[in-house]
Chimera marker file (.cmm) of the C-alpha trace (Angstrom):
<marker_set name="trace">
<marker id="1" x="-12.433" y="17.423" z="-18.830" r="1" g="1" b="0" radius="0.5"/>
<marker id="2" x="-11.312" y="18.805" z="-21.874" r="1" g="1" b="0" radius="0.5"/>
<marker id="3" x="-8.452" y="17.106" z="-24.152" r="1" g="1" b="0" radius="0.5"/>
<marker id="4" x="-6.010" y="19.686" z="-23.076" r="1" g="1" b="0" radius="0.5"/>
<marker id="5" x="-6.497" y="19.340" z="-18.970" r="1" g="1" b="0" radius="0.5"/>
<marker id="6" x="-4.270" y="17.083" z="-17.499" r="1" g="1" b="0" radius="0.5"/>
<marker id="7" x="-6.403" y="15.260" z="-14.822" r="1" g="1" b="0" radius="0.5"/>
<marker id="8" x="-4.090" y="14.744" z="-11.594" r="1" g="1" b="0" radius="0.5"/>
<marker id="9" x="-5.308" y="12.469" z="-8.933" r="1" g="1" b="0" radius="0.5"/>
<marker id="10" x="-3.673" y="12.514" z="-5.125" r="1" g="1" b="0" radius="0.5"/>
<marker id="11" x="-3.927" y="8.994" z="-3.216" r="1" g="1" b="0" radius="0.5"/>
<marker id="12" x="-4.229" y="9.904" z="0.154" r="1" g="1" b="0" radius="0.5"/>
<marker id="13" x="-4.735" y="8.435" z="3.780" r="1" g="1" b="0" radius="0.5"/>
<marker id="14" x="-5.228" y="11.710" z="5.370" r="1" g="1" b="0" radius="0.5"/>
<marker id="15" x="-1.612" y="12.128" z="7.169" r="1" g="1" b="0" radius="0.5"/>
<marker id="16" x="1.272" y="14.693" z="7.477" r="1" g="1" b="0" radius="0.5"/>
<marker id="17" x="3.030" y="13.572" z="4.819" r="1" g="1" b="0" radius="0.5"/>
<marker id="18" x="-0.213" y="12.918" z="2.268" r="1" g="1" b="0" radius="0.5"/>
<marker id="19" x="-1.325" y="16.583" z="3.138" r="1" g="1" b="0" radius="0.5"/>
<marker id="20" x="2.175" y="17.920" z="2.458" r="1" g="1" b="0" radius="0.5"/>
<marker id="21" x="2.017" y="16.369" z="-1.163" r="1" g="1" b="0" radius="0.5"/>
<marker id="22" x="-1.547" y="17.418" z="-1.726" r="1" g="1" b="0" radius="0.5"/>
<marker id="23" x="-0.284" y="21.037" z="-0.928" r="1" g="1" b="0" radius="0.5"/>
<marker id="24" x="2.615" y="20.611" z="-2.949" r="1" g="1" b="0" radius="0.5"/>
<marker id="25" x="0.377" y="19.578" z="-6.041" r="1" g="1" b="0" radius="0.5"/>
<marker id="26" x="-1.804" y="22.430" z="-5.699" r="1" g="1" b="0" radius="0.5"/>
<marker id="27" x="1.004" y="24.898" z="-5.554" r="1" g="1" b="0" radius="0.5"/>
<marker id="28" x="2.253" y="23.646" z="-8.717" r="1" g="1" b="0" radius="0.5"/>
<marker id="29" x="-0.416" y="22.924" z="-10.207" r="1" g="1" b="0" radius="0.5"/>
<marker id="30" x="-1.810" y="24.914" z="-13.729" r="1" g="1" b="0" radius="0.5"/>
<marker id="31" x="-4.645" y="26.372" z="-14.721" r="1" g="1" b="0" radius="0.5"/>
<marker id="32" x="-4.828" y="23.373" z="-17.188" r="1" g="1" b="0" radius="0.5"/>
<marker id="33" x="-4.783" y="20.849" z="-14.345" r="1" g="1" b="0" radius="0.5"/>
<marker id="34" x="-8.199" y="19.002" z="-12.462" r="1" g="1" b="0" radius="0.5"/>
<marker id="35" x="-6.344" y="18.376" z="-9.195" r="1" g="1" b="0" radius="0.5"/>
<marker id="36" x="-8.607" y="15.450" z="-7.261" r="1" g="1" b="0" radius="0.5"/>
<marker id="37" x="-7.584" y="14.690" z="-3.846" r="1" g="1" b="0" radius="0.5"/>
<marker id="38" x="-8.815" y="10.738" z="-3.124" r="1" g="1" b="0" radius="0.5"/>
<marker id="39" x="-9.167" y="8.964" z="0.372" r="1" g="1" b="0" radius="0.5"/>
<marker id="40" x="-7.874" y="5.622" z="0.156" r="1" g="1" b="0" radius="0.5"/>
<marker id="41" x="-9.456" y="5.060" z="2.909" r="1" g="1" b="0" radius="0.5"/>
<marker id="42" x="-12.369" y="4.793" z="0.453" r="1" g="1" b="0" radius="0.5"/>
<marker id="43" x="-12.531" y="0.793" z="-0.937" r="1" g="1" b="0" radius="0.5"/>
<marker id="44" x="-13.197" y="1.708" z="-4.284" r="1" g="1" b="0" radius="0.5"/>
<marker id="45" x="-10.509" y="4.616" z="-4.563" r="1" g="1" b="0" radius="0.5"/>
<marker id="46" x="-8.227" y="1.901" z="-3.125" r="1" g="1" b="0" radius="0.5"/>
<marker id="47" x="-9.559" y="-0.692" z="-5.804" r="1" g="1" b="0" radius="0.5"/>
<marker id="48" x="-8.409" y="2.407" z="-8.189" r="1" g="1" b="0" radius="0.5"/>
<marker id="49" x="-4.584" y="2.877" z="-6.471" r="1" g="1" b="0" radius="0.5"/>
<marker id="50" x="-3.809" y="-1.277" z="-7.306" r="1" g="1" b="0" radius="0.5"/>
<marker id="51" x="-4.852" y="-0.502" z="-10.376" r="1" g="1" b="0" radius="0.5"/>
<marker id="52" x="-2.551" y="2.213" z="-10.990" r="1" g="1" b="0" radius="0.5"/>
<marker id="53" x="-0.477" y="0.118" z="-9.115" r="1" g="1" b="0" radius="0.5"/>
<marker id="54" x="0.077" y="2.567" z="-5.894" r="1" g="1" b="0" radius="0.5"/>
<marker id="55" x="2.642" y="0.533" z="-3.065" r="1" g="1" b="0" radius="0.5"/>
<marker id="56" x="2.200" y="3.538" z="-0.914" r="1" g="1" b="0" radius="0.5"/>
<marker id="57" x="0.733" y="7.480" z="-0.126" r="1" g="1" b="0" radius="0.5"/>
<marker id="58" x="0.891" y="9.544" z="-0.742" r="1" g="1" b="0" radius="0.5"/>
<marker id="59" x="0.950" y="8.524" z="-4.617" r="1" g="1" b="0" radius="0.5"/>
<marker id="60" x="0.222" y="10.901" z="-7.333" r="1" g="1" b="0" radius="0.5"/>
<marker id="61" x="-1.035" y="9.798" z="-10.862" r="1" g="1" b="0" radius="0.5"/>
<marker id="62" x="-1.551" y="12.273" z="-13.741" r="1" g="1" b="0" radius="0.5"/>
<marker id="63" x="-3.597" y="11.194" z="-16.983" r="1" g="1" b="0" radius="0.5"/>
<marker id="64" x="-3.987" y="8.031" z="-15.433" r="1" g="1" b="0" radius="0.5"/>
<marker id="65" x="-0.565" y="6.634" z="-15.008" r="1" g="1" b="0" radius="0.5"/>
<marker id="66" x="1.658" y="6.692" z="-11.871" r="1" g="1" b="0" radius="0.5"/>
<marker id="67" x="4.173" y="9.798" z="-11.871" r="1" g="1" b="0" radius="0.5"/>
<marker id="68" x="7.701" y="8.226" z="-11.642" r="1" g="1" b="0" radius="0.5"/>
<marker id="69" x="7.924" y="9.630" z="-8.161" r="1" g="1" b="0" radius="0.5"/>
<marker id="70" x="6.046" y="7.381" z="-6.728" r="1" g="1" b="0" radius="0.5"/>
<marker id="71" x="6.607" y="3.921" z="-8.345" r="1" g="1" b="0" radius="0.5"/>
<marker id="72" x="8.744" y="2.570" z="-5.440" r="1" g="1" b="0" radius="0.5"/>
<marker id="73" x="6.819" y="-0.846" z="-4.219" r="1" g="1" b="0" radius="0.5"/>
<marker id="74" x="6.997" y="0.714" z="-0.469" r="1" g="1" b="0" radius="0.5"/>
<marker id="75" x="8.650" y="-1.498" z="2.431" r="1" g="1" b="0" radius="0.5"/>
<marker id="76" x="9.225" y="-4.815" z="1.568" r="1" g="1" b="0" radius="0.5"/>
<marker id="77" x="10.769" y="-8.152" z="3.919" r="1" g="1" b="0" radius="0.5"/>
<marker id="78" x="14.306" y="-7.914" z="2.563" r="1" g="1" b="0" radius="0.5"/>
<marker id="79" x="15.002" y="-4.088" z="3.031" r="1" g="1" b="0" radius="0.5"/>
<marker id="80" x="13.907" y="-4.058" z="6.191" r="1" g="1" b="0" radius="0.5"/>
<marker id="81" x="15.409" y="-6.707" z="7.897" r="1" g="1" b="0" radius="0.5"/>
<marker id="82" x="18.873" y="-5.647" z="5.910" r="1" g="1" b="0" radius="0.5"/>
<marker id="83" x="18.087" y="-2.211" z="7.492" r="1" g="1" b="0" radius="0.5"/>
<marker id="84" x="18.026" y="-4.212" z="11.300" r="1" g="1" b="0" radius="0.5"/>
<marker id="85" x="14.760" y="-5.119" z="11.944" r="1" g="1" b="0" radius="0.5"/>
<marker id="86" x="13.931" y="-8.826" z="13.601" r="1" g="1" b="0" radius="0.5"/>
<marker id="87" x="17.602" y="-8.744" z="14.046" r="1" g="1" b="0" radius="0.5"/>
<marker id="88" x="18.559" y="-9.079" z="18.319" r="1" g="1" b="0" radius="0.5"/>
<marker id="89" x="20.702" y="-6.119" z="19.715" r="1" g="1" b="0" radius="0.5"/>
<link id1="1" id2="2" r="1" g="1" b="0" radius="0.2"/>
<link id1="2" id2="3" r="1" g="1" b="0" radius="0.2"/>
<link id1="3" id2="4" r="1" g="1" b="0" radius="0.2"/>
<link id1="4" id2="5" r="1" g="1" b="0" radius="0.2"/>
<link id1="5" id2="6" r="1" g="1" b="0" radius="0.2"/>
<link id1="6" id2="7" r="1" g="1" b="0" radius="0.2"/>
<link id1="7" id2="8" r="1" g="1" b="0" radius="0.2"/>
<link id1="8" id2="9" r="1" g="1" b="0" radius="0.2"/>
<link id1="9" id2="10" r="1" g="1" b="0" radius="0.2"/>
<link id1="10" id2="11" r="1" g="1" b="0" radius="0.2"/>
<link id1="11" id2="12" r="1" g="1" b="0" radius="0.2"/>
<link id1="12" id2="13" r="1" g="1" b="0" radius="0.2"/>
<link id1="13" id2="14" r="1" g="1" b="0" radius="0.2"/>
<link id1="14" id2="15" r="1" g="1" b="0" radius="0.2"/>
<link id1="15" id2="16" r="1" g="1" b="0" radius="0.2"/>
<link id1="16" id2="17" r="1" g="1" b="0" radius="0.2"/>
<link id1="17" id2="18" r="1" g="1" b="0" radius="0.2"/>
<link id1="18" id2="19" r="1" g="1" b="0" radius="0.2"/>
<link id1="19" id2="20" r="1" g="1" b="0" radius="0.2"/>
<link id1="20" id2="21" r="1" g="1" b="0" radius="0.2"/>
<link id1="21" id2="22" r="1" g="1" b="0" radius="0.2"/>
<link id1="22" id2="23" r="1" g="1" b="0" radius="0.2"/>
<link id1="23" id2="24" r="1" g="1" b="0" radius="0.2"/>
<link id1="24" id2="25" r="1" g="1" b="0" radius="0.2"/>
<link id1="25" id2="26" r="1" g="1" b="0" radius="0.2"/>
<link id1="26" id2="27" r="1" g="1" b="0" radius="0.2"/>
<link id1="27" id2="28" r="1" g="1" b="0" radius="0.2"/>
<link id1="28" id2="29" r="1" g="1" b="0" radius="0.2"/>
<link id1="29" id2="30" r="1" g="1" b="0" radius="0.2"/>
<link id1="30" id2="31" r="1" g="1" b="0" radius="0.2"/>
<link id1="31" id2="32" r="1" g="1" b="0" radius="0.2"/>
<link id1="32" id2="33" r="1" g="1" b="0" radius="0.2"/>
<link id1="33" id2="34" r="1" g="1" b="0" radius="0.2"/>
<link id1="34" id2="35" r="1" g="1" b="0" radius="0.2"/>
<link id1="35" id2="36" r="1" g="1" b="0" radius="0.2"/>
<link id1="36" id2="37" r="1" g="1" b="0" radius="0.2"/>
<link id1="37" id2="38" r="1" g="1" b="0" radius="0.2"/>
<link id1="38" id2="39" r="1" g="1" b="0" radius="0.2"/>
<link id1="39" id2="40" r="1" g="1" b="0" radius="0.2"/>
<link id1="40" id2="41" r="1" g="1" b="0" radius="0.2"/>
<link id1="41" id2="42" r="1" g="1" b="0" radius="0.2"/>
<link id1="42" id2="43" r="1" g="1" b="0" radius="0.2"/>
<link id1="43" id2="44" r="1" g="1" b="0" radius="0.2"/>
<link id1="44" id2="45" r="1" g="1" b="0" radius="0.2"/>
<link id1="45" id2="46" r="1" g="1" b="0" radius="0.2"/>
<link id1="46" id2="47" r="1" g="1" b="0" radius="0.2"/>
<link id1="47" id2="48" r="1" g="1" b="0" radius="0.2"/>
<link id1="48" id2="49" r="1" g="1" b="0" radius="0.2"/>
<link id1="49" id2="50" r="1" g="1" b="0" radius="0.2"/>
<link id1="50" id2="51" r="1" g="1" b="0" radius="0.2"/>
<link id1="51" id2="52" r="1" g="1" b="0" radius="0.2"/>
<link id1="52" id2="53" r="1" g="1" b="0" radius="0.2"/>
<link id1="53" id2="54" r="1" g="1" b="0" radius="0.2"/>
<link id1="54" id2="55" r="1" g="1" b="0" radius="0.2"/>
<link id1="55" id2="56" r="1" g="1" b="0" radius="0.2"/>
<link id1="56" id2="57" r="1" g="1" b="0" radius="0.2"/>
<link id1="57" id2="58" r="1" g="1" b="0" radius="0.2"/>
<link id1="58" id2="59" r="1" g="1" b="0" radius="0.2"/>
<link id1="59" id2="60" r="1" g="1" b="0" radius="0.2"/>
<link id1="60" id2="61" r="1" g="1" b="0" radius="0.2"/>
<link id1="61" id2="62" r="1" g="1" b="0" radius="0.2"/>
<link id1="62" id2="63" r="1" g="1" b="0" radius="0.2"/>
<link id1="63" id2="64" r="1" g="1" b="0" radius="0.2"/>
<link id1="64" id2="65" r="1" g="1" b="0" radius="0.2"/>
<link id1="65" id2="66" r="1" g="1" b="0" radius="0.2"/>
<link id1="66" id2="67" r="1" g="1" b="0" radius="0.2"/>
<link id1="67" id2="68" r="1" g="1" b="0" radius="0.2"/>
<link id1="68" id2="69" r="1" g="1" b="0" radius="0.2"/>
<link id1="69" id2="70" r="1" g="1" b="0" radius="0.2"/>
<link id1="70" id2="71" r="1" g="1" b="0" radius="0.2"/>
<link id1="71" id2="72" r="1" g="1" b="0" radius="0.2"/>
<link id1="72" id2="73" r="1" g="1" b="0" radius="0.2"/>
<link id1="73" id2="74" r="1" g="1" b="0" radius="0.2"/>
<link id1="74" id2="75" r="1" g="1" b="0" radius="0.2"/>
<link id1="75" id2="76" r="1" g="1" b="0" radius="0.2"/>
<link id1="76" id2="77" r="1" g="1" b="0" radius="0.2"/>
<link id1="77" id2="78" r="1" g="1" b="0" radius="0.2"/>
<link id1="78" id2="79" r="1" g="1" b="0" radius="0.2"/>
<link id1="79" id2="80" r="1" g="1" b="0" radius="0.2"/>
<link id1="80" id2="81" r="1" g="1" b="0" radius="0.2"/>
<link id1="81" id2="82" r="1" g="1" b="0" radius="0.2"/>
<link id1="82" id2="83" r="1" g="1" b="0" radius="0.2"/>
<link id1="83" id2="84" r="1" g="1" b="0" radius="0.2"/>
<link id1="84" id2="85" r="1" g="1" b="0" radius="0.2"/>
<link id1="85" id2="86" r="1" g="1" b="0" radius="0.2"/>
<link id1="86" id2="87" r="1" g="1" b="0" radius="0.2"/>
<link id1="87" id2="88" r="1" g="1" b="0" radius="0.2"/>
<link id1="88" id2="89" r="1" g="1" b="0" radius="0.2"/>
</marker_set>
């Protein structure tokens, strides 16, 4: 890669809504852009989404750093039981 390509990296699990972003990226994508599509259902690709600190996919980092997009820490105790859940009918 040379110091002007900007290396974006996809963390996928291979669903609907990871192949939607993957083909989003690609559309948008430039000519100075390595797109790399990675299956987290790979253990050392997921050993690389913690590190970027991925919560959830799809996730897409570019040089090496999380895009803001997808920073949220995923589902988590409190918003889901304020959203209903484990609550009776």
């Amino acid at each position: 890669m040379t110091a002007n390509k900007r290396k974006v990296e996809v963390f996928s699990a291979g669903c609907p809504a990871c192949a939607e972003t993957v083909k989003l990226v690609q559309q948008i994508a430039c000519s100075s852009c390595e797109v790399e599509v990675l299956d987290m259902n790979k253990p050392e690709v997921a050993a690389k989404a913690r590190q970027y600190g991925v919560k959830t996919v799809p996730a897409v980092a570019i040089n090496g750093k999380l895009a803001g997009c997808c920073t949220d820490a995923g589902p988590n105790e409190a918003a889901l039981r304020s959203a209903g859940l484990g609550v009776a009918g």
